[in-house]
N, C-alpha and C positions, 0 to 999 in steps of 0.2 A: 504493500500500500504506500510505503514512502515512497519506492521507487516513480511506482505510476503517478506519485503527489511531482515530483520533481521533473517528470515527463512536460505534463498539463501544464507548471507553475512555465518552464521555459518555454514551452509553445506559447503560450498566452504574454507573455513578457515579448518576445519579437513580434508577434502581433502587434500590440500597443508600442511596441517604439515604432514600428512601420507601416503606425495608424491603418491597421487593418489589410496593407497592400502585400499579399500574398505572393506575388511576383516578383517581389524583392527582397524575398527570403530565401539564402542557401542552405538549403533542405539538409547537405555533404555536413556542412560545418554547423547545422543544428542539430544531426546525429553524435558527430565527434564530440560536442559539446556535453547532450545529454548522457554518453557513455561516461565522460570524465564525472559529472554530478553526481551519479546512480554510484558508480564504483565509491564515490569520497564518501557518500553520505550510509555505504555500507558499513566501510570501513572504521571510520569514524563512530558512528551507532554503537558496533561492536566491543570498538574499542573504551567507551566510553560505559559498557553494560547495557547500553539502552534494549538491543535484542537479545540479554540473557536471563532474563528475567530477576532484575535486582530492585524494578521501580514496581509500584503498583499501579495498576492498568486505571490510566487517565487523574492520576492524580498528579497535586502541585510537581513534589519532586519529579516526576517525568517528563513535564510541561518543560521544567530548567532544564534538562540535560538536552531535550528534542530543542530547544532551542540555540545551546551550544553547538549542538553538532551542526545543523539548517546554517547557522554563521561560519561553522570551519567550512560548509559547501560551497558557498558565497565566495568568502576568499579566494579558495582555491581554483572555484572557476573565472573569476575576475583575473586571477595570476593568468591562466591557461589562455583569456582571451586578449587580456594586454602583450599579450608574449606571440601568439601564433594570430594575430587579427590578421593579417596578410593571406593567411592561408586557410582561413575560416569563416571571412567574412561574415561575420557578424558583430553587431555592435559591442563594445564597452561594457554598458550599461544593462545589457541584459541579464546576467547575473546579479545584479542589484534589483532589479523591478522581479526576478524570480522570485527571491529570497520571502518576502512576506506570504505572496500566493502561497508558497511551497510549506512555508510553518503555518499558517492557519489551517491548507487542506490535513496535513499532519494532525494536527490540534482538533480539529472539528471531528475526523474519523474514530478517535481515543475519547473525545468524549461524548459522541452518539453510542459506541457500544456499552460505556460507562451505563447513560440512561437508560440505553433497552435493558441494561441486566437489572439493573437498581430497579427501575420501574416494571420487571416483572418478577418479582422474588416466586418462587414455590416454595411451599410448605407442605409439611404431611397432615392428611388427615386427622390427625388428633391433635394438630399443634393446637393452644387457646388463642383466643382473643384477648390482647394484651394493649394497656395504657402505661407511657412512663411519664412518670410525676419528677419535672426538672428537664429542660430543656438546654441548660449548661453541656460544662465538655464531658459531663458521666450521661448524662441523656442519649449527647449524641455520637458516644462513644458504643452505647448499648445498643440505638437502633441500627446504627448502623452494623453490628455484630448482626443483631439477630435476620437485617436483609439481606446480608451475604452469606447465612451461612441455610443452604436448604434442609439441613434435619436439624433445622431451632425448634423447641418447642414450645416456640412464643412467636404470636402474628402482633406483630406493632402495629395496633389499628390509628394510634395516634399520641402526642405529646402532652401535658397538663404543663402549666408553667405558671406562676400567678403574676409575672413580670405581663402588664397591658401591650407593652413595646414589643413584644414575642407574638402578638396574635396573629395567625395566617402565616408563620415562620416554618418553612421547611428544612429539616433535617434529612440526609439520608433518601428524600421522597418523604419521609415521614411527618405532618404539617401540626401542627401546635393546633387544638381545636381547645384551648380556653384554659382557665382558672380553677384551683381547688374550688370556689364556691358553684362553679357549675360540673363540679366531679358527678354528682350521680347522676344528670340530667344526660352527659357526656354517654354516661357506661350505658343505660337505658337505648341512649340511641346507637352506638358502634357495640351494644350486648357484647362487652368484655367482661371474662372473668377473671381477669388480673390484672393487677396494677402491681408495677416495680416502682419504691423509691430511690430514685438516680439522683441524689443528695448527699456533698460532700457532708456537710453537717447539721444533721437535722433533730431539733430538739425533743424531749421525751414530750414534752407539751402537744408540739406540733403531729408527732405519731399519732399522738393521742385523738387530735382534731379526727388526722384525714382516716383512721380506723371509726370513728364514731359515727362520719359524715356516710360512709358505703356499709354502715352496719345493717345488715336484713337484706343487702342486695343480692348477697351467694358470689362476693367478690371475695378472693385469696390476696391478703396486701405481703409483697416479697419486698426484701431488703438487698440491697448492697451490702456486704463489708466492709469494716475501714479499709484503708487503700494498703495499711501495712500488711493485713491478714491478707489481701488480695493479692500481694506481691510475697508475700515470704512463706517458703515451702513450711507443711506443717512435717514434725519430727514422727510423725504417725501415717504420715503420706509419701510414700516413697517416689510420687510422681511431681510432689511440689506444683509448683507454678498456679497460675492464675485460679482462681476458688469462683464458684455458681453463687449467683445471689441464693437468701435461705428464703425460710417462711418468718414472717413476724411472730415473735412469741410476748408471754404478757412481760417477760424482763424488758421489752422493747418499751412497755407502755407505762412503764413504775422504773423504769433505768433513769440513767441520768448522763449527763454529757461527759467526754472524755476527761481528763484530768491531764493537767499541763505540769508535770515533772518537773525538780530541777534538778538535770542529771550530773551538774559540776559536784552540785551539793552530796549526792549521795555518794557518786565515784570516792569522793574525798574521804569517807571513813569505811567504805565497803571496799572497793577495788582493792587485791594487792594484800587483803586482809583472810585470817581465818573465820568462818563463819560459822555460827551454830546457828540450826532451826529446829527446836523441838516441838512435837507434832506434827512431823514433815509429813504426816500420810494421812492428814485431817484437808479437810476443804479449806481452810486459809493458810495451813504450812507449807502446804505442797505448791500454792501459789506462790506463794513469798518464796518458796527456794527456787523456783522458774524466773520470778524476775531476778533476784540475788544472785542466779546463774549469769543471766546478762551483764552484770557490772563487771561480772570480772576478778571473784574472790580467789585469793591463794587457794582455799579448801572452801568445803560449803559441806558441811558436817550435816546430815543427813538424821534426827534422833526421834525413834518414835516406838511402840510396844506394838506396834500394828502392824506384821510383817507384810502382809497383803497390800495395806497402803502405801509404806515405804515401795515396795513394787510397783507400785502404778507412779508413783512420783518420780522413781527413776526411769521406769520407762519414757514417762512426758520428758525428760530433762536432756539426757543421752541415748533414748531410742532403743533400749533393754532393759531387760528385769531383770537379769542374772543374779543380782545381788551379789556379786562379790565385789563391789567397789567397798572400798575401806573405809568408804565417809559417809556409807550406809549403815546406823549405828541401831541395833534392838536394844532396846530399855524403857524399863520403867521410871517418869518423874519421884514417886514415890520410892524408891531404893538409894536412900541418899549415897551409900558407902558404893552401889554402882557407877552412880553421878560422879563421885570425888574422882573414879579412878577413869573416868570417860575425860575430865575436864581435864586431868593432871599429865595423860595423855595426847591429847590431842589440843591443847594449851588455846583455845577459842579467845580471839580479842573484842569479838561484837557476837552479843546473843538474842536472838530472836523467839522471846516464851509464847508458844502458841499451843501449849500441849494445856487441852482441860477438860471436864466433862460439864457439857453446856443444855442438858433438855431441863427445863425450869419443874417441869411435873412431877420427874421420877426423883431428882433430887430434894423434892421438896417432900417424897414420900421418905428417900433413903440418904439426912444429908449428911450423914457421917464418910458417904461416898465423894461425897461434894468436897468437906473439909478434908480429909485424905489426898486427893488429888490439886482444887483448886489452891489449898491454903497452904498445908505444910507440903505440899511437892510442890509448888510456885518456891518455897524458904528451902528446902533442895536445892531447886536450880541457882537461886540468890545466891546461898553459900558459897555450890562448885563455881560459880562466877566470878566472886571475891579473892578464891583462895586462887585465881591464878590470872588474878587479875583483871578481867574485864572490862574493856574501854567501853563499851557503849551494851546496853541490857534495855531491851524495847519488850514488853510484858502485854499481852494484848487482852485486852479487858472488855468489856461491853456498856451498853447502855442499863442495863439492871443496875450494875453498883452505882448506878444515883439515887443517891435518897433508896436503899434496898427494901425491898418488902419481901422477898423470897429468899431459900437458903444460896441459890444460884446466885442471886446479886449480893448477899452479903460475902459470900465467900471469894467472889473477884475484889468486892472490896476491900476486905483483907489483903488481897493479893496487891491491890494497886498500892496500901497501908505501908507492909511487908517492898515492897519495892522502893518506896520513899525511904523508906528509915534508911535501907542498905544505899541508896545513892548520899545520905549526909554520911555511913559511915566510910564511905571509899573515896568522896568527891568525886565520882566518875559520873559520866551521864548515864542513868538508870531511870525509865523513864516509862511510865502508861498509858498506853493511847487505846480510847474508848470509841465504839461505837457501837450501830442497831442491829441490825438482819443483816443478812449479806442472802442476795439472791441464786438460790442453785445449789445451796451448801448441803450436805448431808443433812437428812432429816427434819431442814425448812421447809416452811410453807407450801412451798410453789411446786416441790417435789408430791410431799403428800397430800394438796389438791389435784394433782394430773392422777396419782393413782385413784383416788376415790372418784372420780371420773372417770376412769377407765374399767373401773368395779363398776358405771352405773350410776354411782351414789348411795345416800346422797352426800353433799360436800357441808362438813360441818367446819361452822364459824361462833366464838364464843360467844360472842356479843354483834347486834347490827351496827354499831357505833366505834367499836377498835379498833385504834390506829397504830400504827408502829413504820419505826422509819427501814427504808431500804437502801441497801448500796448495793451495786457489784462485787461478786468476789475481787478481780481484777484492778477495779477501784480501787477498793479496801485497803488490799493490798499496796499500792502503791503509796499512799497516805501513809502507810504504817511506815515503810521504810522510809518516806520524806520523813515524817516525823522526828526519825531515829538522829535527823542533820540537824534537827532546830530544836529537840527538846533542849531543857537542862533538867540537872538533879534532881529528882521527887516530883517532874511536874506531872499530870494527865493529861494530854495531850486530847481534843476531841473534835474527830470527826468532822465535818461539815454535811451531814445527812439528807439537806432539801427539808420540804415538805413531810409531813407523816404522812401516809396511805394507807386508806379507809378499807381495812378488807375485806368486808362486804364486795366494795368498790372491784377489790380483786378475783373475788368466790366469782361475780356475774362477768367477768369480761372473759375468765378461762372457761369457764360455759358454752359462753356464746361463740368463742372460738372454735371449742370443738363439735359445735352446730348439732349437738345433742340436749335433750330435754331432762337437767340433774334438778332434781332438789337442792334445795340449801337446807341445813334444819340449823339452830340455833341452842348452842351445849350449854350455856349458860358462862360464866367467868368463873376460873379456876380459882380456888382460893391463894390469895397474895396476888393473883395478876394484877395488875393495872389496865385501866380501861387508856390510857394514852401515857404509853414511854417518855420520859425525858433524858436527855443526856448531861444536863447539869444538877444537882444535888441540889434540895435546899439551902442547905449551907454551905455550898462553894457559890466563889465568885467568879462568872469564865470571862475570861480575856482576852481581844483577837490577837494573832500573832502573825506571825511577818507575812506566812503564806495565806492569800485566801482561802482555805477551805479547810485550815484547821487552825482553832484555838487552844488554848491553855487552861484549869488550874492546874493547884497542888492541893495532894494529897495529905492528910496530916500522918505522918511515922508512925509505924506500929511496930516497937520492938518487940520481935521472937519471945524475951519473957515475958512477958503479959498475956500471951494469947492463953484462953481458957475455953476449954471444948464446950464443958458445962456451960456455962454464960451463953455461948454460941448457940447450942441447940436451943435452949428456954426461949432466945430474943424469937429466932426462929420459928418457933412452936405456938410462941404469943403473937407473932404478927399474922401467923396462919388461917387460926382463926378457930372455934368449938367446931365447923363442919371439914376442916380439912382430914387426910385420912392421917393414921397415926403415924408417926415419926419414931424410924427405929432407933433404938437406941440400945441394943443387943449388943455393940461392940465394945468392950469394957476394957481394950489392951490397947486403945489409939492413946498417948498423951496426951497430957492439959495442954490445952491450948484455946481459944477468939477471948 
């Protein structure tokens, strides 16, 4: 086709210079001519990759390089005619009046084929009918995926955009038909069943909106990925590369927006350093050692009594479960004389407490379980810390030890107590960072209402009016280790949680999600719940701190001699309440100790 372009461009060019007089064309030296063009402009092409397939058919980059080469043809038959005029008779100038004919025929052929393909996509019969929400570079980076590629299985019936300046804006072939406010009116009439959002950053509010707006229509709302998950292979993927948009789940609609790191801050006492995480095989230690793996620690000490978890943590981290890595450590927090000789070993400079036992019901039935683990195996870990030094001790606490009413939140409160005191007696940063829920974790909400909807139902809720706050695991996570750069000595570090979320609010949207007809029944409030969480104490004062999305108090010291079990059970037992069930108290070989 180029060739026949650069036949036409110079037949048509001695034409116009010999205004149409065909008799005064030599026919000999407008062959010699066109053979020299055809040959350069092979050449050249070639050389250039234009016909090895290195550009994408009719796109920018093609357009530049066809127009490089169309200019080296030019030249070289202007050389060829200024040199042999005598014996070729023909003009000068004819290779100049070719050159544009000959790149536009070029240009125009590349992108007629361009549109016939674009403008007739196939799909298979079961592809949906599909809307993308965002007309930016992920919109039109999507539709056009899905019009070149024939076994999509998604028909892009059209674009949503709420930008006015976008309307009738074609992408791909694909035309922007209007605004979130006219999304259902939209789907009704192009009867799509899905809509993707092609949205670099779009807020938990906003989800919120456009899931409400298409609720009862039998629409599926799919998400993009952040762009990192999008681009980096997962350690469980042996295939890597580019990831499918998901389904929206309700973490989408009670989530909250990414969190902005500061990764100098963290590098600076994590990188380069030993690292302990105990509870590494719990839902926030095995995060915490995933991102702790990123910075770059010397070691990253591995400690948990849960061999199965420890196995799933190392497989996420290094891609096996073998368990023979050495920083893969089984232990009990409650084995102190274990602990000493784990710490005195493997001499940890930053320690990460995440090891406890956290269901507010059953410890509230058994909290000698509670104190065992949360109180004097948190003063465990405190001790092996001390004795060999520990520069930085991040202890991870909840929103219960505010102002406690359950054995669970007093015995973290202990534990945040028990970490103050030991930060005045080392002056080292020892420090508790408190937060709510974390969404996904073992034995939360959001797991045991997908199973009782998957029983059927129906989905129990304690109260219609209970709130409690949500974070991400991954969030959490990451806050905790900020934390770890900006506490100091004894303080509580807490959270930045958002909004409470009304779980009712949450029971009816996992429901309706899964477009089945569950009950709700209503259990009534456990004894010591709270009908809404706080994460500051009545008698703490919180105070912002340098990073947005976590503040400060302190803690007041609770020195190891004073703690009294007895005392502890009774506060316990008295905030429980005459209908609570009874509170064991069978154990008669634990120490005094709250």
């Amino acid at each position: 086709m180029d060739s026949f372009a650069w036949i036409v461009a110079l037949f048509l060019a001695v034409l116009l210079r010999y205004e149409l007089d065909i008799g005064l064309i030599n026919f000999a030296g407008l062959g010699v001519l066109i053979v020299t063009a055809v040959a350069t402009q092979l050449i050249a092409g070639w050389y250039m990759a234009l016909y090895r397939g290195r550009y994408t058919f009719g796109s920018i980059h093609e357009a530049r390089i066809l127009i490089a080469a169309t200019l080296i043809v030019c030249v070289v038959t202007s050389i060829v005619l200024s040199i042999f005029i005598g014996e070729l008779h023909v003009a000068r100038s004819v290779a100049v009046i070719a050159f544009p004919f000959a790149a536009l025929t070029m240009a125009a052929v590349r992108y007629a084929k361009r549109l016939y393909v674009e403008g007739k996509p196939t799909f298979g019969d079961e592809a949906q009918r599909t809307l993308i929400y965002g007309a930016g570079f992920l919109g039109n980076s999507l539709a056009h995926r899905m019009v070149q590629d024939p076994e999509s299985p998604y028909v892009p019936m059209g674009l949503i955009d709420d930008d006015p300046t976008k309307k009738h804006l074609r992408l791909s072939s694909v035309g922007v038909l209007g605004g979130g406010s006219n999304l259902p009116e939209i789907i009704k009439r192009t009867k799509s069943t899905v809509i993707v959002l092609a949205m670099a950053h779009l807020s938990t509010k906003r989800i919120r909106e456009i899931s409400e707006s298409v609720s009862g229509l039998g629409v599926k709302v799919l998400l993009l990925p952040p762009l990192q998950d999008m681009l980096s292979p997962d350690v469980n993927d042996s295939k890597g590369g580019l990831k499918d948009f998901r389904e929206m789940d309700v973490a989408d609609l009670i989530g909250r927006a990414p969190v902005e790191t500061e990764v100098d801050q963290i590098a600076g006492y994590v990188r380069g350093k030993r690292v302990l995480v105990t509870g590494a095989g719990g839902s926030i230690g095995s995060e915490l050692c995933r991102q702790l793996h990123s910075f770059g620690p010397a070691a990253l000490i591995m400690l948990d009594r849960d061999e199965s978890g420890l196995q799933q943590t190392q497989l996420s981290i290094i891609g096996n479960g073998l368990l023979e890595d050495h920083n893969v450590v089984l232990a009990d927090i409650r084995d102190a004389e274990s602990l000493n000789a784990i710490f005195a070993e493997r001499r940890p400079e930053v320690v990460f407490h995440a090891a406890a036992l956290k269901h507010a019901p059953l410890l509230q039935m058994y909290p000698q379980e509670g104190w065992k683990t949360n109180v004097l195996g948190s003063l465990n870990v405190l001790q092996a810390a001390r004795s060999v030094g520990v520069e930085t001790y991040v202890n991870v606490s909840t929103d219960k030890a505010a102002s406690p009413t359950t054995a669970l939140g007093h015995s973290k409160r202990a534990a945040e107590k028990l970490t103050s005191w030991m930060a005045g007696e080392t002056g080292n940063r020892y420090v508790s960072v408190r937060f709510g829920n974390v969404l996904g974790s073992r034995g939360s909400m959001l797991p045991l209402f997908t199973e009782q909807i998957n029983r059927g139902g129906p989905v129990t809720v304690t109260h219609p009016d209970i709130t409690r706050f949500f974070m991400t695991i991954p969030e959490a996570c990451q806050l905790v280790i900020q934390a770890g750069a900006i506490g100091n000595g004894g303080d509580v570090l807490i959270l930045d949680m958002g909004e409470p979320v009304r779980i009712m609010d949450v029971a009816k949207r996992m429901i309706e999600m899964s477009g089945r007809k569950i009950e709700i029944k209503i259990s009534g409030l456990r004894p010591s719940e709270k009908l809404h969480e706080q994460l500051t104490g009545d008698d703490e004062v919180q105070a912002s701190d340098s990073h947005p999305k976590i503040s400060h108090t302190h803690a007041q010291p609770l020195n190891p001699a004073d703690l009294n079990l007895e005392l502890w059970l009774q506060r316990c037992k008295d905030e429980a309440g005459p209908e609570a069930p009874s509170i064991d108290e069978s154990d008669g070989d634990v120490a005094a100790g709250a």
